[in-house]
C-alpha positions as CSV (number, residue, x, y, z in Angstrom):
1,X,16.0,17.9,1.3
2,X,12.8,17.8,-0.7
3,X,11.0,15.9,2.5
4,X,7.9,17.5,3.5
5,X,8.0,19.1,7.6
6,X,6.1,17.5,10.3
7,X,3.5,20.1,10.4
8,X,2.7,19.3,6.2
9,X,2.8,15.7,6.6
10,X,0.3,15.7,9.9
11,X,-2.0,18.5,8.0
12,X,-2.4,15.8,5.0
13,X,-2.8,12.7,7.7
14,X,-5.7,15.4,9.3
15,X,-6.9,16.2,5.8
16,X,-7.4,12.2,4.8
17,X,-8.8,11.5,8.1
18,X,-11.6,14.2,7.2
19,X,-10.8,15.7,10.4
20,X,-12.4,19.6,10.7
21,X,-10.0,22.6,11.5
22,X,-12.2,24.5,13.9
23,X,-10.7,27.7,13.2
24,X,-10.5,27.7,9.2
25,X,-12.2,30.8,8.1
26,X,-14.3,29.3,5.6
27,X,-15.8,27.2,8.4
28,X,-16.3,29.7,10.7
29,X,-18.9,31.8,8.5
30,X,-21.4,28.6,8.7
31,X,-23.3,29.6,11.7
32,X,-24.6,26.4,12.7
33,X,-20.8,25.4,12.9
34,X,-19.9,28.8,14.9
35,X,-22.9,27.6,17.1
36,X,-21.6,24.4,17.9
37,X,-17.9,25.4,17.8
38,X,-18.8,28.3,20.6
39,X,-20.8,25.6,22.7
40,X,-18.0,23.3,22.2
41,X,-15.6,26.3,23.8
42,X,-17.7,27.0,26.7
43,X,-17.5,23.1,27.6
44,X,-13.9,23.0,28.0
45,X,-11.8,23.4,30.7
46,X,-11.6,27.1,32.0
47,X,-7.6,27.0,31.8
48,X,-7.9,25.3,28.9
49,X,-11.0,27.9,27.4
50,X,-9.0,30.8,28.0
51,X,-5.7,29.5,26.0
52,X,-7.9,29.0,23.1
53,X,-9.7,32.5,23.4
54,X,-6.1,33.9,23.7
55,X,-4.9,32.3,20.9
56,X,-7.8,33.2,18.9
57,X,-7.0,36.9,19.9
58,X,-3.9,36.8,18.5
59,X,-1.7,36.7,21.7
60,X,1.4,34.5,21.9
61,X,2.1,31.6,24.0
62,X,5.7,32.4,25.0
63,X,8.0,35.2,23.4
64,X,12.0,36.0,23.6
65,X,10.8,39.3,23.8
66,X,9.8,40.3,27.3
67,X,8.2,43.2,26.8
68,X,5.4,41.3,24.7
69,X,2.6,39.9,26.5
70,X,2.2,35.8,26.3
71,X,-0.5,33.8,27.1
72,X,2.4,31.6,29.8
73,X,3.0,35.4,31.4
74,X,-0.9,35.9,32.0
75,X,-1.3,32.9,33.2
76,X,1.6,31.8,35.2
77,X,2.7,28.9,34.0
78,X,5.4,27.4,31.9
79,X,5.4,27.6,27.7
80,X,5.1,23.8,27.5
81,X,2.3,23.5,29.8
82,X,0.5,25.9,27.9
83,X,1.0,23.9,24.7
84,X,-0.2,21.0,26.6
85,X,-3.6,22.9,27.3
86,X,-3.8,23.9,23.8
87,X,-3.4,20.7,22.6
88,X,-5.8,19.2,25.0
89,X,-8.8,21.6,24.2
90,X,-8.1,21.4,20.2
91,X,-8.4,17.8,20.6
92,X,-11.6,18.4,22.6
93,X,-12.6,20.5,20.1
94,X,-12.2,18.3,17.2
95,X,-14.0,15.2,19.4
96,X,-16.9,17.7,20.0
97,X,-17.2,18.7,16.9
98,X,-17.1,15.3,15.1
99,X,-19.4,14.1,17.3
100,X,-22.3,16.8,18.0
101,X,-24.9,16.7,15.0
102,X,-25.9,19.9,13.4
């Protein structure tokens, strides 16, 4: 259709609102950000902690596959409450973040 997805039109609403992606790559080499954004990790929520370490490690939150390991199978619990973590600690993230001074 020539419309832009969800996920591009909320990345450019993110990108106006100066909001910081925590997990760019770019920003992640700055080690007073790595500093903050590891002390901003160890405050969450331990349920909500390990999501974001497994994501960060590459494993999945749910899969069709059942032989692949997902972060709902490690932990127990339903897909969608594991997006509901994830979205809890990111927004966490992003509140620590913009408000913690270098």
């Amino acid at each position: 259709t020539g419309e832009p997805t969800a996920e591009v039109e909320e990345a450019a609403l993110e990108q106006a609102s100066g909001s910081v992606d925590p997990f760019d790559a770019a920003t992640l080499d700055a080690e007073v950000f790595r500093s903050r954004f590891d002390a901003a990790i160890d405050a969450l929520h331990p349920d909500h902690r390990t999501v974001v370490l497994m994501i960060h490690q590459g494993i999945p939150i749910d899969s069709q596959d059942p032989t692949v390991p997902t972060i709902a199978k490690a932990l127990g619990r339903s897909e969608k409450t594991i997006r509901n973590y994830r979205d809890k600690a990111y927004a966490a993230l992003r509140t620590a973040l913009a408000t913690d001074t270098p």
